[in-house]
N, C-alpha and C positions, 0 to 999 in steps of 0.2 A: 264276170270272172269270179271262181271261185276260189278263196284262198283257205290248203291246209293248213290248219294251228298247228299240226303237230308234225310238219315235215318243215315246214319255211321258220328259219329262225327272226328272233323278235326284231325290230327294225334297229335298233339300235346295241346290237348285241356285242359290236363286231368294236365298237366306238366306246363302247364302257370296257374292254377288252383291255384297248388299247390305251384308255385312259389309267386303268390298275398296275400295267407295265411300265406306264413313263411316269408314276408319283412315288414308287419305292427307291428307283433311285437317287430323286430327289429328296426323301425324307433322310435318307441315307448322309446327304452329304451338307444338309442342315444341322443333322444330330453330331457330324463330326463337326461343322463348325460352330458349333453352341458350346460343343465339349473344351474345344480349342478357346473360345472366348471366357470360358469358366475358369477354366487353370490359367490365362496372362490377365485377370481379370485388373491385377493390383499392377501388373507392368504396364496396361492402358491406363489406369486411373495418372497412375505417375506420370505419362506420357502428356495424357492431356493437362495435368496440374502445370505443365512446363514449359506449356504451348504460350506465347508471347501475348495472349490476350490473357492470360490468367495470371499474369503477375502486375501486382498493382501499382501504379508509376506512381510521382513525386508529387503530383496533384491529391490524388487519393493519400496518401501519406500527410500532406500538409490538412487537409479537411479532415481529416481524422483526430487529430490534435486539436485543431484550432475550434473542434467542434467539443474539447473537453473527453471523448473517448477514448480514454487513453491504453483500456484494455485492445480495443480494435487497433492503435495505431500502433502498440507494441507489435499485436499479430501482423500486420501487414508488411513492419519493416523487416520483424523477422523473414515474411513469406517473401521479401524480395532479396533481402542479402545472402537467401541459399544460392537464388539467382547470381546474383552480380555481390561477390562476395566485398571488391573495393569500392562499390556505391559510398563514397564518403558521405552523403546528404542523406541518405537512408540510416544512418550508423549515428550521425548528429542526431536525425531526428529521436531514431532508439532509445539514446540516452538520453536526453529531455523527456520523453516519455517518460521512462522509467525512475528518474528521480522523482520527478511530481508524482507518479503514482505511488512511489515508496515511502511517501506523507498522506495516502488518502484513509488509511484505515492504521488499527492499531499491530496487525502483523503485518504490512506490506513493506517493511525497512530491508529486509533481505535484496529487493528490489536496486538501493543503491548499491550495496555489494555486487550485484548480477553489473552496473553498469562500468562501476570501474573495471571489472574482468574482462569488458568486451574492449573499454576503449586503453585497456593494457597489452591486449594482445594484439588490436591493431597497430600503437604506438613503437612495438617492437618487431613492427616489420615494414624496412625503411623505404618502400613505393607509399604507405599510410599516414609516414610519421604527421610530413606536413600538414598534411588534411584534417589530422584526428589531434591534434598537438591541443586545439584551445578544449572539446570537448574531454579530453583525457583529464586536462587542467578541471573543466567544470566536476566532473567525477572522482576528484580528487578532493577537494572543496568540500562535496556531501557528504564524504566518508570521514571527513574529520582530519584530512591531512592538511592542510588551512599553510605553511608553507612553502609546501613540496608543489600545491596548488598555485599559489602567487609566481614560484620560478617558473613554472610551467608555463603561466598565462604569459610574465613576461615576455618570456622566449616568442612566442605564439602571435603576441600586439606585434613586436619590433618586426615581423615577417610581413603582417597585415593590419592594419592601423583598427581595420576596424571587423575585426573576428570579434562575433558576439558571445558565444561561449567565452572565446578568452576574457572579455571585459566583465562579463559576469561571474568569470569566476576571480578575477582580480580585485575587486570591491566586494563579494563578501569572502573571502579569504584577506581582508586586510580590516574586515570587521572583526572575524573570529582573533584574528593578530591583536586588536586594542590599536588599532590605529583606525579612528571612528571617523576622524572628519575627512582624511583620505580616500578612506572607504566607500562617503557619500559624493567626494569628487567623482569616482572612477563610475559610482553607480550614476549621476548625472551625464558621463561622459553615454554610459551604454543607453540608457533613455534616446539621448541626441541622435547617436550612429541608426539606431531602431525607428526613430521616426526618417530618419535621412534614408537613407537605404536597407534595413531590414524593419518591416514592419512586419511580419508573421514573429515577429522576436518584439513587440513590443509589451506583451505583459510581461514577459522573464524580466525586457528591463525595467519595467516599473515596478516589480515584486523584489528586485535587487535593490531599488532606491529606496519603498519604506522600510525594508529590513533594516537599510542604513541608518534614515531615521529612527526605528526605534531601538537600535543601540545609544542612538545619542540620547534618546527620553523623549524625544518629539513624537512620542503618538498622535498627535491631530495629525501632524505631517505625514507619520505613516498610514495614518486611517484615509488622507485621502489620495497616497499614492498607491494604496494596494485597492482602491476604488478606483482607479484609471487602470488598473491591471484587469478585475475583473470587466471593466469596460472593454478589454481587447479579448476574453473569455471567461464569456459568464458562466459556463460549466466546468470550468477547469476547478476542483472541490477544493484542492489544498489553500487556494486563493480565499476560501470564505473560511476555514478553521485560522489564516492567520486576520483576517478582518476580525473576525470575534477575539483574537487575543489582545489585537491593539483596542479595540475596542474594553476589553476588561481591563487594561492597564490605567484608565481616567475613568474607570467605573460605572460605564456605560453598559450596566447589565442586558435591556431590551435591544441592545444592537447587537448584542453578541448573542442573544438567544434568537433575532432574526436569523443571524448568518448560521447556525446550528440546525436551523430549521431549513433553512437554502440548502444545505447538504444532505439533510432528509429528503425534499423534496427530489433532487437527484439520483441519491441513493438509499433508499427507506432499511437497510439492513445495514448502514452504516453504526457502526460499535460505537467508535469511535464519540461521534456526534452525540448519539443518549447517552455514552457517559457522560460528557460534557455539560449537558442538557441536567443530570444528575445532581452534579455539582455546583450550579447557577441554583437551584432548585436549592439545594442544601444550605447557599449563602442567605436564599430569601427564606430561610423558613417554610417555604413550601412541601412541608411531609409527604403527603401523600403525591406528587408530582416524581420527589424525589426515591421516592422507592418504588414508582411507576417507569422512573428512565433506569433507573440501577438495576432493578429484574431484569427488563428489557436489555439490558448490557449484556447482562451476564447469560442470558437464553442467546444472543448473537454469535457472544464469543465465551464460551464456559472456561475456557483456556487461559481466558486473562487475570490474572492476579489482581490488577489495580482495581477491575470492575467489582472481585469479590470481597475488597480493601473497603470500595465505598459505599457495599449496600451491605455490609456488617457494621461496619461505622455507624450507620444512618439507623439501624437496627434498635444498637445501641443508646444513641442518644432519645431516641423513641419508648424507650424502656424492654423493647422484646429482645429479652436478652437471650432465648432458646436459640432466635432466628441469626442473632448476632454471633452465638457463639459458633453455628454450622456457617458462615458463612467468612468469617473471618478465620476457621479452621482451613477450607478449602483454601483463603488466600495464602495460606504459610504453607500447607500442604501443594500446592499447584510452585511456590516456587521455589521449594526443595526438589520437585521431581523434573524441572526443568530448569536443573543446575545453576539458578541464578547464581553467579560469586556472592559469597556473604555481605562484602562492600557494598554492595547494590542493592540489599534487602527493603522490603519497608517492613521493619522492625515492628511499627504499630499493630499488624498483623497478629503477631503474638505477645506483645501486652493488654491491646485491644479485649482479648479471646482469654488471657488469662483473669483481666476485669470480670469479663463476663460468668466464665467459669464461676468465678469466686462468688457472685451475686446469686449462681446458683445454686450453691454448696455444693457443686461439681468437683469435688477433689481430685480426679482420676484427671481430670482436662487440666486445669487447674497444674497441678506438678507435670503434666506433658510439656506444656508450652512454657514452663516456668525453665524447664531443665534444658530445653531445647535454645530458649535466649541465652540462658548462662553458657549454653557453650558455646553458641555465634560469640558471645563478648569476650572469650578466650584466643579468638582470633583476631578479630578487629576490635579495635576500640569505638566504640558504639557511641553515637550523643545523645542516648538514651541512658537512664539507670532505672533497674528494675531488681530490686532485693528485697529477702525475706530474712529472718534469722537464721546461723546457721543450723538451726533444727528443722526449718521449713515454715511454710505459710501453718498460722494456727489452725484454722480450720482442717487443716490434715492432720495433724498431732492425736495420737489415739491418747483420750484420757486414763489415769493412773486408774489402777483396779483397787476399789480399798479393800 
């Protein structure tokens, strides 16, 4: 049989034909639904952020603390109480979070502010009160309401014997009161309740009972009840900057530069700790260590006054007096522009800088900082004195033309 090429069409002509007609308007209704998927793209993300396996339960919440992460455990209580706004366990946990972290560095203190807002506004809304009443108390405490804090816990124990926030915030609000041996009752009382039935609360209470102790002077006592705290969480940091304090209170330098370096190890951009580190350095005479952590401070946090207070200091006593005076300039200048109240100044800042100046024959620096103490000392009474005659420092005095 013979087959025309050019009358008989190709064998498959008829099939790709038909295939060209059934994919247009399937491309069609792909590209409308991609379009549709592009514009609710953020109304899907929400949807699924909201879906019940993506909110993190009480478990997740407790591990996240007790593992020391306090940034992730803030995140996640947050990401549940959008959820389930009266989760009282989620809200406790919040602020515990958030107070320890507002001890982990040297600008994280805003952090206990954030906590008493949350547990004041749940406290005044009366399905809350009960639930939030001991950690409202604990948030009250950190902020320095030491008080308002005790009635709170009060209130808080007599409803339930054994609310751990409230017993922790009742022993140290009866420490910041000057009632010291009370203080160490009530923190022995939360220890007991914590090993009895709250054990995820057992460093809080062993960090309440050395505080107690070392209001009383007992730092061995404190050194080894804030050693049974980091026993219950060894990454929890604020735990090892107050190990190094009791520890420098009996003068136990290399324990306190261990625990300085334990919060390095955790967090290696901790300010905080190489100032610290700075200042150990500075008592041993260790020069070059000491203006090895004091730089270091100051490249962490350029913002902090205190860090540029102790590597101008250190400058100083070193003899570079150029480096002392740029850098003890910045500490007075950093806490004029960040409205320190004058009460609060460290004044050494600029006597420090006017020393230095002088050493220089800096006159122009020298009456900056000279004029700028005498008018702080016009407002507060300063337990500083820092005078010239009333002509001025001699070195600025233009001599007589003869």
């Amino acid at each position: 049989m013979r087959i025309d090429r050019h009358s008989t069409p190709p064998l498959f002509s008829h099939r790709r034909s038909r295939q060209r007609g059934g994919c247009l308007p399937l491309l069609m209704l792909l590209a409308v639904l991609s379009g549709l998927l592009f514009v609710s793209r953020d109304r899907l993300a929400d949807w699924l952020l909201t879906l019940p396996q993506a909110i993190p339960d009480h478990g997740r919440l407790s591990a996240a603390l007790a593992s020391g992460d306090l940034d992730n455990a803030v995140r996640l209580a947050r990401q549940r109480l959008e959820v389930y706004p009266d989760d009282g366990f989620s809200l406790i946990l919040l602020v515990r979070a958030l107070i320890y972290r507002s001890y982990v560095d040297y600008d994280t203190e805003p952090d206990r502010r954030q906590a008493l807002q949350l547990t004041t506004s749940a406290y005044n809304r009366p399905e809350m009160r009960a639930v939030i009443r001991g950690a409202h108390a604990l948030a009250l405490q950190a902020n320095g309401r030491s008080r308002e804090a005790s009635q709170m816990a009060l209130a808080a124990i007599q409803r339930d014997p054994d609310d751990m926030p409230a017993r922790l915030a009742l022993a140290l609000s009866y420490a910041n009161q000057g009632l010291f041996e009370v203080a160490l009752r009530e923190a022995g009382k939360a220890v007991e309740i914590a090993q009895r039935a709250a054990p995820d609360w057992q460093a809080d209470a062993y960090r309440a009972l050395a505080i107690t102790h070392s209001d009383l002077g007992r730092y061995d006592n404190a050194s080894s009840s804030i050693a049974q705290a980091i026993s219950h969480n060894r990454r929890l940091i604020p735990l090892h900057f107050e190990r190094a304090l009791y520890a420098l209170q009996v003068g136990d330098k290399n324990a306190a530069t261990a625990a300085y370096f334990q919060v390095i190890a955790f967090e290696p951009d901790n300010a905080k700790a190489h100032l610290r580190l700075c200042e150990i350095s500075i008592t041993l005479r260790e020069r070059e260590a000491a203006l090895r952590y004091c730089n270091h401070a100051t490249e962490l946090a350029p913002g902090w006054s205190d860090a540029w207070y102790q590597l101008g200091r250190e400058h100083f006593l070193q003899g570079s007096m150029a480096n002392a005076l740029r850098a003890l300039n910045r500490c007075s200048t950093l806490q004029v522009l960040q409205n320190v109240p004058v009460e609060e100044r460290r004044f050494e800042c600029w006597y420090w800088q006017g020393q230095a100046a002088e050493a220089l024959g800096d006159c122009e620096a020298l009456l900056s900082a000279y004029n700028q103490f005498q008018a702080m000392s016009t407002i507060v009474n300063l337990p500083q004195t820092w005078t010239y005659p009333p002509e001025g420092p001699a070195m600025c005095l233009t001599p007589p033309v003869n």
